[in-house]
C-alpha positions in Angstrom: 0.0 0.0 0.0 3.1 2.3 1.0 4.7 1.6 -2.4 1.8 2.2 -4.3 0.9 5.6 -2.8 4.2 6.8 -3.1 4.2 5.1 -7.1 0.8 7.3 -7.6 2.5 10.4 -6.0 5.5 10.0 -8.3 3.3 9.6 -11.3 1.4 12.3 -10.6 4.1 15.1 -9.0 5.6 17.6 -11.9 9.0 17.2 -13.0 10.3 19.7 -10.1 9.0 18.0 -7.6 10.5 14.7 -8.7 13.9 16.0 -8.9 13.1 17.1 -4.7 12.2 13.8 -4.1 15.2 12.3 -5.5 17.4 14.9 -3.5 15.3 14.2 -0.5 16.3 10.4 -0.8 19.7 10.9 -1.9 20.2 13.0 1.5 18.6 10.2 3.7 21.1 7.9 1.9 23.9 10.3 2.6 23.0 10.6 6.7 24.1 7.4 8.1 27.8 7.6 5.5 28.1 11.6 6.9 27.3 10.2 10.8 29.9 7.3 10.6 32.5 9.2 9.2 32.2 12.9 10.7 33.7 15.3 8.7 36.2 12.9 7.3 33.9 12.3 4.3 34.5 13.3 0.4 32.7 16.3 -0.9 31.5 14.7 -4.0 29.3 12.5 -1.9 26.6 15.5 -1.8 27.2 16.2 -5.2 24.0 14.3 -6.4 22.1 15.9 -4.0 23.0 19.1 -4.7 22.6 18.7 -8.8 18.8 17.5 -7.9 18.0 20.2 -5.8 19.5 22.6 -8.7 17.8 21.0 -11.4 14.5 21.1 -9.7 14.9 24.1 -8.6 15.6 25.2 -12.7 12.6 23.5 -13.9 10.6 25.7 -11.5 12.3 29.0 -12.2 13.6 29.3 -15.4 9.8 28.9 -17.1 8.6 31.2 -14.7 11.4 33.6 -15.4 11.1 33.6 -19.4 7.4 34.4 -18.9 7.8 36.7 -16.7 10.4 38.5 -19.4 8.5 37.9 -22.4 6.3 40.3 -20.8 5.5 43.7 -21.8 6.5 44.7 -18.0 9.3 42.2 -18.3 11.0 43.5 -21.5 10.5 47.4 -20.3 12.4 46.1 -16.9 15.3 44.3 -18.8 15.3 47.3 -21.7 15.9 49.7 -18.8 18.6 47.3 -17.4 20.5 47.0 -19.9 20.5 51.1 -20.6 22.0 51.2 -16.9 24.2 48.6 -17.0 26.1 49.5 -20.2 28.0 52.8 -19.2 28.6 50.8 -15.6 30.3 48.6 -17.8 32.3 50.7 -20.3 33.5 52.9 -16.6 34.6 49.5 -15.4 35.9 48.2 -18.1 38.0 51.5 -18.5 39.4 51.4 -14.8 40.3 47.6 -15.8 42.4 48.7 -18.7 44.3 51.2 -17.3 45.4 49.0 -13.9 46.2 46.2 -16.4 48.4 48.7 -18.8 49.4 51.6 -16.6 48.4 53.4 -20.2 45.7 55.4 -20.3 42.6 53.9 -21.2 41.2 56.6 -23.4 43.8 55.3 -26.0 43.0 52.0 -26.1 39.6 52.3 -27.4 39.2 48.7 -29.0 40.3 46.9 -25.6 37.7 49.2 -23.4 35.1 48.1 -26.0 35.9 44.2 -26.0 35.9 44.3 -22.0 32.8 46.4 -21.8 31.0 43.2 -23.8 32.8 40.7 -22.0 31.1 42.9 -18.3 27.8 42.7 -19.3 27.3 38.9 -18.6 29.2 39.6 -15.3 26.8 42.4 -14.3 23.3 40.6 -15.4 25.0 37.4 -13.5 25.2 39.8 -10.4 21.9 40.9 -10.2 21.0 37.2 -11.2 22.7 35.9 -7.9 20.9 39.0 -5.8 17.9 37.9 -7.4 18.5 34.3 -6.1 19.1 35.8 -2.8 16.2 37.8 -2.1 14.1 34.6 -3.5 15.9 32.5 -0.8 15.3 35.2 2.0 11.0 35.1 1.0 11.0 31.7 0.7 12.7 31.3 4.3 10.4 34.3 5.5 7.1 31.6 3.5 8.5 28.4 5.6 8.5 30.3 8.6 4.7 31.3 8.2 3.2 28.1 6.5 5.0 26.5 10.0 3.6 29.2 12.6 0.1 28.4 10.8 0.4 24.7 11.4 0.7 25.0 14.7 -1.8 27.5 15.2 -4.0 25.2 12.9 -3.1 22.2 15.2 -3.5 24.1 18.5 -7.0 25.5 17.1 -8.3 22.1 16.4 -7.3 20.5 19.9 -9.6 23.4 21.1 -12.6 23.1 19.0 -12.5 19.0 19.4 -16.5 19.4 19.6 -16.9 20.6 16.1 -16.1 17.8 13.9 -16.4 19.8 10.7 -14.2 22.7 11.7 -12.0 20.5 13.7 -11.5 18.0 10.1 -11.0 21.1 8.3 -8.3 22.5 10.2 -6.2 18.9 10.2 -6.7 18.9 6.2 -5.4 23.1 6.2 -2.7 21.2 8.6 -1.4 19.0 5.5 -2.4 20.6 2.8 0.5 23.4 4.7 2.9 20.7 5.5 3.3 20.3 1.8 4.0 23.1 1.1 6.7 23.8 3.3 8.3 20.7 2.2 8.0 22.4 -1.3 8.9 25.9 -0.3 12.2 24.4 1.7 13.0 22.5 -1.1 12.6 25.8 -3.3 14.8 28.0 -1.0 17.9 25.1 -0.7 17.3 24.6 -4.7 18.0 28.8 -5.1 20.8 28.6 -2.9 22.8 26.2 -4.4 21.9 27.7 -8.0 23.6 31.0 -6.4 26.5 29.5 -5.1 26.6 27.5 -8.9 26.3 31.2 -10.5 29.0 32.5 -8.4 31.4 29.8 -9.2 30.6 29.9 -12.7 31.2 33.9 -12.3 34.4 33.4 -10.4 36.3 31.0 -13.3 34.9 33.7 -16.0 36.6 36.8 -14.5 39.3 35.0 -13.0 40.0 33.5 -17.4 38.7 36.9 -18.8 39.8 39.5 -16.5 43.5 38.6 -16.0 46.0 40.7 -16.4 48.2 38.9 -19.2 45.1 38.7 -20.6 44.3 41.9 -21.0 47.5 43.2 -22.0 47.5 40.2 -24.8 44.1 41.3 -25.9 45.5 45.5 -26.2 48.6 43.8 -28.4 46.2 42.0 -31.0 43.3 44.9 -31.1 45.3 48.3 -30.3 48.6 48.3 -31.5 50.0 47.9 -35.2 53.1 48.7 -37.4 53.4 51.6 -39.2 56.5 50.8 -41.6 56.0 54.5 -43.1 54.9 56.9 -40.1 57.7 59.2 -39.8 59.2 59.8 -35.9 58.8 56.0 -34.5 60.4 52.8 -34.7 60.0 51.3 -37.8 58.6 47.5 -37.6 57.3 47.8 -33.9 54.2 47.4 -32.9 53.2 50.8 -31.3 50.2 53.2 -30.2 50.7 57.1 -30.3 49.1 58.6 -27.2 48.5 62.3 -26.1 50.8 64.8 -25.7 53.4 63.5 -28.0 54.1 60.1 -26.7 54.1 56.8 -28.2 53.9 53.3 -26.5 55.9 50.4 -28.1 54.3 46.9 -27.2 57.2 43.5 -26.9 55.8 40.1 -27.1 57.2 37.0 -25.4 54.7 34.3 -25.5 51.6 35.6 -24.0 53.3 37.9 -21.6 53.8 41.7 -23.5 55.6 44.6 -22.1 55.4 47.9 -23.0 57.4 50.7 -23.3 56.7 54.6 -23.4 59.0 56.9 -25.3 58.1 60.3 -26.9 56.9 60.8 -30.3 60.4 62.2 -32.6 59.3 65.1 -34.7 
């Protein structure tokens, strides 16, 4: 009978609530491994339940989220967005160039261009993981209510024992609640996990993208060229005339490119 009510619940719960199940019985797997050994355990050993709680916790949002921005409301939000976080970029992406060249950024037009494209997944990431956040914080703030309401429900029904109807309807409130704060929990560990996945993901893109060789590499390729004919500068160099009649020479080694400021020779 047990089997076949929890077969008919399977059969009949949505595709994120599966995926909570299965993290549910991956992590009653997991308890009696993480109370024999301690600490002393390897940290894949959660990964399974970690990927179900993500996954479910996708499969509820991300629908949600693409409706919500197919939306006339949701496109005017993301329009206006995007007009903010562009010039955000291009002044961080400006300060970026000139600590990675010690040049100023003004003259390196293509490589303050190329990083301002590269920010924009960085910044709509950011408000992505503040987004997550704030959805954790309500759905803690929603499991705290739905479990004050059970016990008020349970504490109302002890009281009005001599009313069977009210007394039925306040156990079935009682479950129908318990539900969903087993949902709603599930929900808010799901968004965390998906924030601390976004953050990751966000870490190894700036740490790849944002490095210093790398930005000095990417000024070599877009910013500097050889002039064979421009009077006044080293002939077969790559270099970059600034203001004020100075020129900047770039040296290649590998990846790793050095630069050197002279002034222009009239």
């Amino acid at each position: 009978m047990l089997i076949k009510n929890i077969k008919n619940r399977w059969l009949t719960s949505t595709a994120s609530a599966k995926c909570f199940f299965l993290a549910n019985c991956s992590l009653v797997i997991l308890l009696p491994v993480l109370l024999a050994t301690g600490a002393n355990f390897p940290v894949w050993i959660g990964g399974p339940t970690l990927v179900f709680l993500l996954v479910g916790f996708a499969i509820w949002a991300v629908p949600r989220s693409i409706a919500i921005g197919r939306s006339r409301t949701g496109v005017a939000v993301l329009l206006s967005l995007q007009a903010v976080m562009i010039p955000l970029c291009l002044a961080e992406a400006r300060n970026i160039v000139a600590d990675a060249l010690h040049l100023p950024p003004q003259s390196f037009d293509v490589t303050v261009a190329l990083l301002t494209v590269l920010l924009i997944p960085v910044a709509w990431s950011a408000l992505i993981i503040l987004l997550i956040v704030i959805a954790s914080l309500v759905l803690v703030l929603a499991a705290m209510l739905i479990v004050f309401a059970i016990s008020f429900f349970r504490l109302s029904s002890i009281f009005v024992l001599p009313l069977a109807t009210l007394s039925d309807r306040l156990r079935v409130w009682c479950v129908a609640l318990h539900s969903y704060q087993t949902t709603t929990v599930a929900h808010m560990m799901g968004a965390l996990v998906a924030a601390l996945v976004v953050c990751g993901l966000l870490a190894g893109y700036g740490a790849l993208v944002f490095d210093r060789a790398t930005i000095r590499f990417a000024a070599y390729i877009l910013d500097f060229s050889v002039a064979k004919d421009y009077p006044g500068i080293r002939h077969g160099e790559p270099m970059r005339l600034l203001e004020n009649g100075v020129v900047v020479y770039a040296k290649r080694d590998g990846i790793e490119i050095t630069f050197e400021v002279d002034y222009f020779v009239k």
